[in-house]
ZATOR-301508 format. One record per atom (N, C-alpha, C): chain; residue number from 0; x, y, z; residue in one letter. Coordinates in steps of 0.001 Angstrom, whole numbers, plus 500000, padded with zeros to 6 digits. Layout:
BEGIN
<"A", NUM, <X, Y, Z>, "A">,
...
! end
This chain:
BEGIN
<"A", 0, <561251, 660376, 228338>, "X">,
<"A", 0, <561824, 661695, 228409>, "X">,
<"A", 0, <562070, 662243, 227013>, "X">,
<"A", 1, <562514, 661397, 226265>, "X">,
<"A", 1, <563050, 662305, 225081>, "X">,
<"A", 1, <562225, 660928, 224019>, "X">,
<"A", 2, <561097, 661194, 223623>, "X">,
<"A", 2, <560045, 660419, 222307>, "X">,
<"A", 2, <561451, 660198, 221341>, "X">,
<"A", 3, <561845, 661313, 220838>, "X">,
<"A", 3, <562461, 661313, 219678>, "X">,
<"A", 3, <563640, 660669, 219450>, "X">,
<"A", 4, <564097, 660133, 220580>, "X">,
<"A", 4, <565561, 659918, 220481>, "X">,
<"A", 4, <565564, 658415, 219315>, "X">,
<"A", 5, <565986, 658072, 218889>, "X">,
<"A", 5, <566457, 657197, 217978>, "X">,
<"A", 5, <567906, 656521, 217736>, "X">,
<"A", 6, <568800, 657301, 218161>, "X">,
<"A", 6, <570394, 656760, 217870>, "X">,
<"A", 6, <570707, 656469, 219801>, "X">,
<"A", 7, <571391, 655268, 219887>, "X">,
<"A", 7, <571323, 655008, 221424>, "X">,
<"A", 7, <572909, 655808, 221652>, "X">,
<"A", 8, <573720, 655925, 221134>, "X">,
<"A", 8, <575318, 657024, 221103>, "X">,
<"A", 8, <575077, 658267, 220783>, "X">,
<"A", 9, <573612, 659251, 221463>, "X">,
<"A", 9, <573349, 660030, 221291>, "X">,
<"A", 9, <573964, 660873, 222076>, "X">,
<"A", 10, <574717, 662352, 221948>, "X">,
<"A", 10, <575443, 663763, 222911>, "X">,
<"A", 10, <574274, 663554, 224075>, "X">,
<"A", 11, <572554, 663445, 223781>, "X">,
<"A", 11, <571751, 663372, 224547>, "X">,
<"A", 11, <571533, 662944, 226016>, "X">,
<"A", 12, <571910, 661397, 225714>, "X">,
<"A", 12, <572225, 660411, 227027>, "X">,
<"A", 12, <573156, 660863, 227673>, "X">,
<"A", 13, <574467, 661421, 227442>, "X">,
<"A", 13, <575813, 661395, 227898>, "X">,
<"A", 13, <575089, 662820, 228921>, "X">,
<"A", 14, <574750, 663484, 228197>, "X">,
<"A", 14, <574376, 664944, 229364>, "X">,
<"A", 14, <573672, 664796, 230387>, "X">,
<"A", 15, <572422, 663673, 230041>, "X">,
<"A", 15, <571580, 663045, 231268>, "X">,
<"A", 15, <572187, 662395, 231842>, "X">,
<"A", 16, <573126, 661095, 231929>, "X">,
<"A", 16, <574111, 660953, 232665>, "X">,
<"A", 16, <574860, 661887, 233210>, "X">,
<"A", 17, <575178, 662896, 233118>, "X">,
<"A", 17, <576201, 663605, 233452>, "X">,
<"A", 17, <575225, 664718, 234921>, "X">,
<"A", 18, <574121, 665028, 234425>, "X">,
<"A", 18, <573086, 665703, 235229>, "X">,
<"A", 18, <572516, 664562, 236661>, "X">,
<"A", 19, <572222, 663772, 235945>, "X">,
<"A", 19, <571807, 662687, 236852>, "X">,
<"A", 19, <573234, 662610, 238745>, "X">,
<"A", 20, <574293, 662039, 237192>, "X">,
<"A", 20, <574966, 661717, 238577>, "X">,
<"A", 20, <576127, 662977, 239168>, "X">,
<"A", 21, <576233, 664548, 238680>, "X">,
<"A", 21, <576839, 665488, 239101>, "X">,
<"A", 21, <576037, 666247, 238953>, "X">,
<"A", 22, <575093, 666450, 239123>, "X">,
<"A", 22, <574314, 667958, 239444>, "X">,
<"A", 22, <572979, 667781, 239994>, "X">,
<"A", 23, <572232, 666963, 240195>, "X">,
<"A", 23, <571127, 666582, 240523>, "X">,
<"A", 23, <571115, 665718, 241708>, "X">,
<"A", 24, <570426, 666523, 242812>, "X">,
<"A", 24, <570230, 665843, 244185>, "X">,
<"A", 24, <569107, 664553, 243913>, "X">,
<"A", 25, <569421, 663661, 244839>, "X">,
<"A", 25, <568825, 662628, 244829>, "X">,
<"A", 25, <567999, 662347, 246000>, "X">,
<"A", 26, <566597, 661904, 246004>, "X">,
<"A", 26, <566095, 661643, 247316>, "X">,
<"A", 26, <566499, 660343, 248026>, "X">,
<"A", 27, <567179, 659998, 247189>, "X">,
<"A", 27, <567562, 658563, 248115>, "X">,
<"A", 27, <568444, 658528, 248717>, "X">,
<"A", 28, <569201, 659652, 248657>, "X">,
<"A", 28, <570811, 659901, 249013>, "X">,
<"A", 28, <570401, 661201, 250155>, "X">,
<"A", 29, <569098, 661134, 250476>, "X">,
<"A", 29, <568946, 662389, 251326>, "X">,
<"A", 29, <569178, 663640, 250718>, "X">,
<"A", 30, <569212, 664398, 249415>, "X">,
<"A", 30, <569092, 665338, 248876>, "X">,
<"A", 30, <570748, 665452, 248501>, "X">,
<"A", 31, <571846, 664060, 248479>, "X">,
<"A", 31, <572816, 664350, 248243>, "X">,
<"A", 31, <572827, 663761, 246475>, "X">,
<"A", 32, <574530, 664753, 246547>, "X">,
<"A", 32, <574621, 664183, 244651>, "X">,
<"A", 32, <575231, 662776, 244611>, "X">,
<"A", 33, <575075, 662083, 243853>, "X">,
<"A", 33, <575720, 660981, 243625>, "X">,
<"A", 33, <577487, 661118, 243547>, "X">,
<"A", 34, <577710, 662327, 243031>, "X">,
<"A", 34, <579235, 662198, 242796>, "X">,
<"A", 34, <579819, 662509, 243915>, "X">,
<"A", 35, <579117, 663323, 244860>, "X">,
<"A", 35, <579559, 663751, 246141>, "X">,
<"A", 35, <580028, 662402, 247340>, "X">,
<"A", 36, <578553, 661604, 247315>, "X">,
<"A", 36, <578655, 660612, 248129>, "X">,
<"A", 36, <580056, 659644, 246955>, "X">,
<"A", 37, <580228, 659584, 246053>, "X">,
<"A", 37, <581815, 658965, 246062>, "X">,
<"A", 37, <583275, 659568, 246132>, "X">,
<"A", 38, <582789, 660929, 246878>, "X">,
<"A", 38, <583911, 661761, 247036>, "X">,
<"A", 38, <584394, 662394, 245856>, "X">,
<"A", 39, <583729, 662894, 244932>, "X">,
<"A", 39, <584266, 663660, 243361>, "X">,
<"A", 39, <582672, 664945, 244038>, "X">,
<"A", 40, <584038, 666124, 243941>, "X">,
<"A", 40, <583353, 667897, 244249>, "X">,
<"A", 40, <583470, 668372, 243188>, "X">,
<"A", 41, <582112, 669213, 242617>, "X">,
<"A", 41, <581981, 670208, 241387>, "X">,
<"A", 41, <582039, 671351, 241960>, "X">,
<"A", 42, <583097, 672172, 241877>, "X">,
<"A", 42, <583411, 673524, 242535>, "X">,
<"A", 42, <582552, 674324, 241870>, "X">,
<"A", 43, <581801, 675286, 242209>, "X">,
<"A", 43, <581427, 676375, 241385>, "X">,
<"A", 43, <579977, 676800, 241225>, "X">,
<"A", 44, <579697, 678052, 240967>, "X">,
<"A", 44, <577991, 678269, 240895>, "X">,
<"A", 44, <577746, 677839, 239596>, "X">,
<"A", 45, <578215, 677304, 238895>, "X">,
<"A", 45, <577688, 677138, 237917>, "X">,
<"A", 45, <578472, 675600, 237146>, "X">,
<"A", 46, <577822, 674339, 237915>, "X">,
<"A", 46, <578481, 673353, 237500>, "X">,
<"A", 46, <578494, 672541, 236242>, "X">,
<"A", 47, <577560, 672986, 235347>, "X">,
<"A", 47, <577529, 672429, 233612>, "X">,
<"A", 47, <578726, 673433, 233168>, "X">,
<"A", 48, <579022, 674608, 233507>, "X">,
<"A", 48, <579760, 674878, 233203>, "X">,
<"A", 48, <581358, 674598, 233692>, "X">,
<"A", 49, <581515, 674323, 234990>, "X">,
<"A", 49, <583003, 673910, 235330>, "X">,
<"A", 49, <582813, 672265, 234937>, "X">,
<"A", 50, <581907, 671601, 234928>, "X">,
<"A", 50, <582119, 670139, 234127>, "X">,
<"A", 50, <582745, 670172, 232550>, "X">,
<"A", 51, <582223, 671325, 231786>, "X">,
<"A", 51, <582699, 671612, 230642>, "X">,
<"A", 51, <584156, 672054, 230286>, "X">,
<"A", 52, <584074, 672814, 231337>, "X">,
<"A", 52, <585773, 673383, 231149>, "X">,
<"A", 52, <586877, 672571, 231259>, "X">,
<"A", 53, <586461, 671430, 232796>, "X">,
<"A", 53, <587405, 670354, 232964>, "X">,
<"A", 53, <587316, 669267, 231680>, "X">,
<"A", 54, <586385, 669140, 231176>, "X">,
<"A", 54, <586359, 668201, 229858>, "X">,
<"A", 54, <587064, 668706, 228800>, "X">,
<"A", 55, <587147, 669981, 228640>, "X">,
<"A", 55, <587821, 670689, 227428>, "X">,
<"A", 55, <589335, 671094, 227832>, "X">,
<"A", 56, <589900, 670469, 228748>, "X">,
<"A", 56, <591226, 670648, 228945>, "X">,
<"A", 56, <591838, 669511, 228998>, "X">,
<"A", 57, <590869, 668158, 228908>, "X">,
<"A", 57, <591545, 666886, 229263>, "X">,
<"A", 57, <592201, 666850, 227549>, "X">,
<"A", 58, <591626, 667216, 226671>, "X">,
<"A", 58, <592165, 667079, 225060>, "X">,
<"A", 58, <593114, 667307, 225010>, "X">,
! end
């Protein structure tokens, strides 16, 4: 996915993690999200953005 990456504590990984398991349906889960099936809801049309907001208030 990403040739270039080089540093493994890259902002990079953390967002693909973050896409992977809260925003991205899964076919194995029947088109469900991973965070859903453990009971954690991303309210909102626009969930990179309410993931962001809740991260920037935990500081």
């Amino acid at each position: 996915m990403f040739r270039g990456l080089k540093k493994v504590d890259s902002p990079a990984i953390t967002g693909i993690q973050l896409y992977h398991n809260y925003i991205r349906p899964h076919m194995s889960l029947d088109g469900d999200i991973p965070a859903s099936r453990a009971g954690i809801e991303i309210k909102g049309d626009n969930k990179w953005l309410t993931i962001i907001q809740n991260a920037s208030k935990k500081n």
